[in-house]
C-alpha positions in Angstrom: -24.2 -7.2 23.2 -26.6 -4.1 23.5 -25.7 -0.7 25.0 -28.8 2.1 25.8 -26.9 5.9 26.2 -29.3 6.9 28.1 -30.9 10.6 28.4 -27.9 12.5 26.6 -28.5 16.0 27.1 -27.6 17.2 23.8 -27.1 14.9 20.3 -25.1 16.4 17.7 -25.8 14.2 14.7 -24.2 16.0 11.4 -27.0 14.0 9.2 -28.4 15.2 6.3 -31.2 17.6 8.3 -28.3 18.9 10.6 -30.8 17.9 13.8 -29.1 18.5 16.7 -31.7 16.6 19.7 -32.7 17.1 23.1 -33.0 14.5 25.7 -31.9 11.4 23.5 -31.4 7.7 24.5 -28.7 6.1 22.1 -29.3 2.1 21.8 -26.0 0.4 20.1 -26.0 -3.1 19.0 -23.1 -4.8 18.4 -21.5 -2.6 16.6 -24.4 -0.6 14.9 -26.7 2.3 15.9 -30.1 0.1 16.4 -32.1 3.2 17.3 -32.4 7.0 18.1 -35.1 8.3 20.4 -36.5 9.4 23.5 -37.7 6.7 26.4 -36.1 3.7 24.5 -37.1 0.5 26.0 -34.0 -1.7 26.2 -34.0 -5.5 26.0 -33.5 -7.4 29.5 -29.8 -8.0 29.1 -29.0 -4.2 27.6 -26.4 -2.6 29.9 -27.9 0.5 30.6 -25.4 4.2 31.1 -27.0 7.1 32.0 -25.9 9.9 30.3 -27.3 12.7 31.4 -25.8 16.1 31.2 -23.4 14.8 28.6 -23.3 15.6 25.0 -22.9 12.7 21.9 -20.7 13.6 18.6 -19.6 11.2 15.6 -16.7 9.6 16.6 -13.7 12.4 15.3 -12.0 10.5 12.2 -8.7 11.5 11.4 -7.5 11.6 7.9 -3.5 12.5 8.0 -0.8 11.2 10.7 2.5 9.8 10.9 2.5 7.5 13.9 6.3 6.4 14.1 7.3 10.1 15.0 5.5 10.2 18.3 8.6 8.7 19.5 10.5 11.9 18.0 9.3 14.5 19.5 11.3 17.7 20.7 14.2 16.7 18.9 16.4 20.0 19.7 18.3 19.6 16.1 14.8 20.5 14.3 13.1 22.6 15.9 12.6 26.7 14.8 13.4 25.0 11.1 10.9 25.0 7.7 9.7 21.3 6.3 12.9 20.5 4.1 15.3 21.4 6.4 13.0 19.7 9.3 12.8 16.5 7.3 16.7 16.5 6.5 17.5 16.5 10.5 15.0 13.8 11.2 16.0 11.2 8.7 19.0 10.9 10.4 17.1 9.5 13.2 14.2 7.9 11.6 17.0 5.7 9.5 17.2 3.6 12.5 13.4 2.4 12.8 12.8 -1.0 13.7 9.2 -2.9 13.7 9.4 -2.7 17.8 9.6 1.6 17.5 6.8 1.1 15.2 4.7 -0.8 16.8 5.0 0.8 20.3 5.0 4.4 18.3 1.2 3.2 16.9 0.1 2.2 20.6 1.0 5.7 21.9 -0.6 7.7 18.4 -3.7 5.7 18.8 -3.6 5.6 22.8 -3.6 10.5 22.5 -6.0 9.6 19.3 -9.0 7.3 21.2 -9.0 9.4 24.6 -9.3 12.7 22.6 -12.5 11.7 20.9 -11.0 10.0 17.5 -12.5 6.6 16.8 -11.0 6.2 13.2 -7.4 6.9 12.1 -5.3 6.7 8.7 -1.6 6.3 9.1 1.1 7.3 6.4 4.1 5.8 7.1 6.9 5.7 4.6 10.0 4.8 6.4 11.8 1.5 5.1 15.4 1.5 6.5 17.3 -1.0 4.2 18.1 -3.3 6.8 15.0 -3.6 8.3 12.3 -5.7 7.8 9.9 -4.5 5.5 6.6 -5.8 8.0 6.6 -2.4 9.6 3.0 -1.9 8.4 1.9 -5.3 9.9 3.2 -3.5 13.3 0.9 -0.9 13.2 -2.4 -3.1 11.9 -1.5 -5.1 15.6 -1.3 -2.4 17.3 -4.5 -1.0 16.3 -6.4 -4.4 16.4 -5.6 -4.8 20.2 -6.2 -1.0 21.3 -9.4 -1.4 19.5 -9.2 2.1 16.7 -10.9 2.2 13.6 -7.6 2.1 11.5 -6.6 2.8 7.7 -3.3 2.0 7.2 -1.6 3.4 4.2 1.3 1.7 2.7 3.7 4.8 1.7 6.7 4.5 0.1 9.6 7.0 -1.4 11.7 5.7 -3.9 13.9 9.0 -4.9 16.6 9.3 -2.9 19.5 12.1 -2.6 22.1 10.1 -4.7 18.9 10.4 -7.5 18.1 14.4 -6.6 15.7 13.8 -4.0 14.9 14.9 -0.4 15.6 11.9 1.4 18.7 9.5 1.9 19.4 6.6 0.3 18.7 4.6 3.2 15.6 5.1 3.8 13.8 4.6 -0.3 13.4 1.2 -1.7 13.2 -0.1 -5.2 9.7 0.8 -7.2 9.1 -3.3 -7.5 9.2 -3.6 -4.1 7.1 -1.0 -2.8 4.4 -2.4 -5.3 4.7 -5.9 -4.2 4.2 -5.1 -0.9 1.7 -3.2 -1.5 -0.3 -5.6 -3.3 0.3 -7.9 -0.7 -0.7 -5.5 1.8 -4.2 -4.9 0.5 -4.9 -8.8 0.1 -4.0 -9.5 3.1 -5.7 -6.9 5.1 -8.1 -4.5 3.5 -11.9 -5.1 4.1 -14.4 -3.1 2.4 -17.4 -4.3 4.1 -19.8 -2.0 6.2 -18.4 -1.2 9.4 -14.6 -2.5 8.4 -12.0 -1.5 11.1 -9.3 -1.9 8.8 -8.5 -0.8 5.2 -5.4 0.1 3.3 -4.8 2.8 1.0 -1.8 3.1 -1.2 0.5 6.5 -0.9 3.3 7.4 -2.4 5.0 10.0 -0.3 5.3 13.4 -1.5 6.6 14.8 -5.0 10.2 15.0 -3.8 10.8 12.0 -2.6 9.2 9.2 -5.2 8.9 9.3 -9.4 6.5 10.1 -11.6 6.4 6.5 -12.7 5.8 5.5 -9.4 3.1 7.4 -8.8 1.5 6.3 -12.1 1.9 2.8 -10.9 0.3 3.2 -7.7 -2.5 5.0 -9.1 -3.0 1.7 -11.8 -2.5 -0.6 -8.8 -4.4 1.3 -6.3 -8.0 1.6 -9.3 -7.2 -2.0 -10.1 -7.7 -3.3 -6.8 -10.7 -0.5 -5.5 -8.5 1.2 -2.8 -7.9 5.0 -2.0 -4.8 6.9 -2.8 -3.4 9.4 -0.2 -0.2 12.0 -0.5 1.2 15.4 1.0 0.4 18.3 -1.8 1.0 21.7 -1.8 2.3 22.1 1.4 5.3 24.7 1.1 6.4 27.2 -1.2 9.8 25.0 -1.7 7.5 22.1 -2.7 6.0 24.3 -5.6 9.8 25.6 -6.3 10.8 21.9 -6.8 8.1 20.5 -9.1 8.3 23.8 -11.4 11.9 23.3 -11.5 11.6 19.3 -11.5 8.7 19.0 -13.8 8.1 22.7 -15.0 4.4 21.9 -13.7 2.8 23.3 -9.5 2.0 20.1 -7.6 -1.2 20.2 -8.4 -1.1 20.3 -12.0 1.8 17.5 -11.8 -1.2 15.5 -9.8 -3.5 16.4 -12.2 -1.4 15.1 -15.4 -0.5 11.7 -13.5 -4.4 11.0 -13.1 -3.7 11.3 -10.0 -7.0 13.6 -8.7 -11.3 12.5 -8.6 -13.2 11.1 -5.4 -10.9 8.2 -4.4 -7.8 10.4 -3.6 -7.0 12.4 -0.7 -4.6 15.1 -0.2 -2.5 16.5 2.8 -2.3 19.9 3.6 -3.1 21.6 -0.1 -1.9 25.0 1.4 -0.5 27.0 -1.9 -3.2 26.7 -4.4 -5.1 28.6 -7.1 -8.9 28.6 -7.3 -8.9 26.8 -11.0 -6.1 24.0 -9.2 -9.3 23.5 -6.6 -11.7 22.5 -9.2 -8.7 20.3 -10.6 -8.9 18.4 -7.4 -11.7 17.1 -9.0 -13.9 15.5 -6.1 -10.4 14.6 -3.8 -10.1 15.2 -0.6 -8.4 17.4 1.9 -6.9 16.7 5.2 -6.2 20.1 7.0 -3.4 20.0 9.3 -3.3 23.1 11.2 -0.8 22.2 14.1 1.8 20.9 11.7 1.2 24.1 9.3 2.1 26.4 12.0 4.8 24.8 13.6 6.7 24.5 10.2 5.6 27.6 9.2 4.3 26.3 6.2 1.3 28.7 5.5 -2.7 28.5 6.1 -4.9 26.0 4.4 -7.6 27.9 2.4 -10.1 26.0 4.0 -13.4 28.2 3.6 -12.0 28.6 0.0 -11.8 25.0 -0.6 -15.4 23.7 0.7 -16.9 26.9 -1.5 -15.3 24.9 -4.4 -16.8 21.9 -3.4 -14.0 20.2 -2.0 -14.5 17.7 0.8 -12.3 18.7 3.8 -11.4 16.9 6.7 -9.2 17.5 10.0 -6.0 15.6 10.9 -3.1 15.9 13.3 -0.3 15.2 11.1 3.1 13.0 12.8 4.0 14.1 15.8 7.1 15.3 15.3 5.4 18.5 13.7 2.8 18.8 16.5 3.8 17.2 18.8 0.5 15.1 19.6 -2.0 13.4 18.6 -4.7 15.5 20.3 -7.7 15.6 17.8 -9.8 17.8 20.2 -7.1 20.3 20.4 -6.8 19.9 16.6 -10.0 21.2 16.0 -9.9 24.2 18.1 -6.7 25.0 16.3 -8.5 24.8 13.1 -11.2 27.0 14.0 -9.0 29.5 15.5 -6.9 29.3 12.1 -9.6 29.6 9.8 -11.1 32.7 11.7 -7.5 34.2 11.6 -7.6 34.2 7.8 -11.6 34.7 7.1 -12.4 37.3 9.9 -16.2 37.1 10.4 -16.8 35.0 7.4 -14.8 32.0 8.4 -16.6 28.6 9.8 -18.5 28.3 12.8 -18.3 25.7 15.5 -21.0 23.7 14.0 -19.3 23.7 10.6 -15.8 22.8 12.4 -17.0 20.0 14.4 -18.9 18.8 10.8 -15.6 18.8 9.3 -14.1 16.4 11.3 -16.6 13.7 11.5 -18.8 13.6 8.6 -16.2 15.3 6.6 -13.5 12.9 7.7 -15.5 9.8 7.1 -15.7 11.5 3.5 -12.9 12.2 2.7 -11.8 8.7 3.8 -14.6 7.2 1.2 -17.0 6.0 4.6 -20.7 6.4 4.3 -21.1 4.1 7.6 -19.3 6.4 10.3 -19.6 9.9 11.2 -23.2 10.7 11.5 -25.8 9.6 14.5 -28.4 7.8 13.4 -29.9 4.5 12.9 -28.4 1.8 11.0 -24.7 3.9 11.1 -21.4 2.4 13.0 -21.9 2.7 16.5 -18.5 5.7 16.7 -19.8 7.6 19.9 -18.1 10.3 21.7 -19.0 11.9 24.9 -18.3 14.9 26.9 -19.0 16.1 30.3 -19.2 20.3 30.3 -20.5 19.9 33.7 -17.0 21.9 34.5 -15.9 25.6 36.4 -14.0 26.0 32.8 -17.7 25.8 30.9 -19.4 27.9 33.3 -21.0 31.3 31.8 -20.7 29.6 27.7 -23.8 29.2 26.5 -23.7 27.2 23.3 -22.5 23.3 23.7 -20.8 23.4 20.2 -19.1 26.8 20.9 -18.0 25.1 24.0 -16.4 22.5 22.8 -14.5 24.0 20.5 -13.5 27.6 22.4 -13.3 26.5 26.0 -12.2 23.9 28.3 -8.7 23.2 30.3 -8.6 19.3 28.8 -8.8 17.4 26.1 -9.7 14.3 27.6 -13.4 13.0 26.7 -15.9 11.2 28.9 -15.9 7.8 26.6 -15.2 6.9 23.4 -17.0 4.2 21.8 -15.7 2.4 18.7 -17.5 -0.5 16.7 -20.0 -0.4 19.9 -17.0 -0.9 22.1 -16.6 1.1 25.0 -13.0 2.1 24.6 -12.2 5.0 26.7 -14.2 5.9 30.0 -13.3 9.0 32.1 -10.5 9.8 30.1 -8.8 6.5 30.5 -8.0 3.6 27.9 -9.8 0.0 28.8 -8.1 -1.9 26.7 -4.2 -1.4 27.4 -2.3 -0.4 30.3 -1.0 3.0 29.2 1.3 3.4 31.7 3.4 0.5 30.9 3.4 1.5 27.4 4.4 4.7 28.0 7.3 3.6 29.3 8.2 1.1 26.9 7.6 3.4 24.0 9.9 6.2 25.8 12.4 3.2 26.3 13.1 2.4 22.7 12.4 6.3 21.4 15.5 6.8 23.6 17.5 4.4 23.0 17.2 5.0 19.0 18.0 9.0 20.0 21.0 8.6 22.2 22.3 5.5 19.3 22.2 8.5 16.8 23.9 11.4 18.6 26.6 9.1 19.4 27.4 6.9 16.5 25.2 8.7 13.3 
């Protein structure tokens, strides 16, 4: 099947001259960029959109969420509380996952994700409750097949419960060999590292305080031994940084650092509280800025400007929605340019540099070289948007628009794999409405099972 995106008013393509076009036809094939020009002549049976007035971005690629929590959001016992606290509450609740929550809780993360411009997602999800399957993953890789996202699943894990002096309870943390066979079984069942994959799996411990050093050195042997990425939260609150010094008399990132645990197939949540000579110990990992989730849990400002002056790749991701609470990667953007302007003053990154950072620098971070840039021979991961709005009017600059202005986050189509996937702000291949409901359904009956019976 052939598309032609025809006479797009502006093209944004983040390649390696920075061109942004004029007047552009798009031709996708299959799932492929076949050509970029002006006047393309399509094949006979091409399905032909006319695009005018629109603009045409990367696909946005998210690089940090944690999909199972858009079924717990505004939970009145967390809110106005810091991350440990935060996380202590919401056990409680999340205890009492079952592959059902997960799988409808994926449907409604990816359903916010595609109609907000986001054609690939990662997912960290960590939660195991002892007398629950352990599939939960497989839920998510479903969901994701039939909604039609990008999708790299990560197979977290926390093994350090409270009995042991970690964060989270006992019934939520499995045994070390069991997190490793699964994971292994994970990443031969389902990862594909072929051009243009739509799924992969990276392996990711959870967070200093809530798995072992061993573990984390196992993963790390595991993850090199079979060529996928590594993924955890670092250096995201000052009571992180109090725990590892008084844990492991080392900051999380030197702990990182001394587990091999750092270099260009790692990539790192948040990475707020860091020194300049812990950035050049990153040592080619990524970033995944979350500033929603930073703010709400007043956890502090990611250095971001700092970071990509030191090299570091960055990316932009929405984080679970229980720290949000969405999955809006448009908004997530604006929020990170607002942020980084906040902290930088007239130094910080422009709109061009923003909008960079979450599609070329996502696909980066992630360890793609086949998404987020326009041009031939890339994946076909195509977002439009319609400015043609009262709430544009008198802005000047498409990029500055995009990320300043507007009263919705709701793109004009999203196109994944050379799918079209989201059309006027509304999903073609599920019925959202029905999932909406079913997702609320099972998010409250979990709720109203925990303030009643704990």
């Amino acid at each position: 099947m052939a598309v032609l995106f025809k006479n797009i008013s502006t093209l944004v393509t983040f390649n390696q001259r920075d061109e942004i076009l004029s007047n552009q036809d798009i031709l996708a094939e299959t799932n492929r960029i076949a050509s970029i020009g002006k006047d393309l002549t399509p094949s006979p049976d091409t399905e032909i959109i006319d695009c005018s007035g629109l603009i045409a971005l990367p696909g946005f690629v998210n690089t940090h969420h944690h999909l199972y929590q858009t079924l717990f959001r505004g939970i009145r016992e967390v809110q106005e509380m810091p991350l440990f606290p935060w996380l202590i509450g919401l056990y409680e609740f999340w205890k009492h996952l079952t592959p059902e929550a997960v799988y409808y809780g994926a449907l409604v993360g990816f359903s916010e994700l595609l109609r907000t411009g986001c054609t690939t997602t990662m997912d960290h999800h960590y939660v195991f409750p002892k007398n629950q399957p352990g599939t939960l993953i497989d839920e998510q890789i479903k969901a994701a097949a039939q909604i039609g996202i990008r999708f790299h699943a990560t197979r977290g894990s926390m093994s350090l419960g409270k009995s042991q002096g970690g964060l989270p309870p006992d019934s939520v943390v499995q045994k070390e060999e069991i997190i490793l066979e699964d994971s292994e079984r994970l990443i031969n069942t389902y990862h594909d590292n072929r051009r243009f994959s739509m799924q992969r799996i990276a392996l990711a411990p959870c967070s200093p305080f809530s798995v072992t050093p061993e573990l984390m050195i196992e993963t790390r042997k595991l993850a090199r031994k079979k060529d996928v990425m590594l993924h955890t939260h670092l250096a995201e609150t000052k009571d992180e940084e109090k725990f590892c010094l008084e844990k492991f008399g080392r900051r999380p990132v030197e702990l990182m650092a001394d587990m091999g645990w750092t270099g260009p197939d790692v990539w790192f949540a948040h990475v707020i509280h860091l020194n300049e000579a812990e950035m050049k110990l990153l040592n080619g990992a990524g970033v995944a800025h979350c500033p929603s989730s930073n703010m709400k849990l007043s956890s502090g400002i990611c250095p971001t400007t700092e970071l990509l002056e030191a090299g570091v790749k960055l990316s932009i991701a929405v984080d679970g929605s229980a720290s949000n609470d969405g999955s809006n990667m448009w908004e997530e953007i604006r929020r990170a340019y607002l942020l980084n302007h906040l902290k930088y003053g007239s130094n910080g990154l422009n709109a061009y540099q923003i909008l960079r950072t979450a599609t070329r620098g996502g696909a980066e971070v992630l360890g793609r070289n086949d998404i987020g840039i326009l041009e031939e021979g890339m994946a076909a991961d195509i977002i439009f948007f319609d400015l043609n709005d009262i709430a544009y009017a008198g802005s000047h600059d498409p990029l500055v628009s995009l990320v300043t202005c507007g009263n919705s986050s709701l793109v004009k189509m999203t196109i994944v794999n050379g799918q079209i996937v989201v059309k006027d702000g509304k999903l073609l291949t599920i019925n959202t409405e029905s999932i909406r409901q079913k997702a609320h359904k099972v998010a409250a009956d979990i709720v109203e099972y925990q303030r009643k019976h704990g």
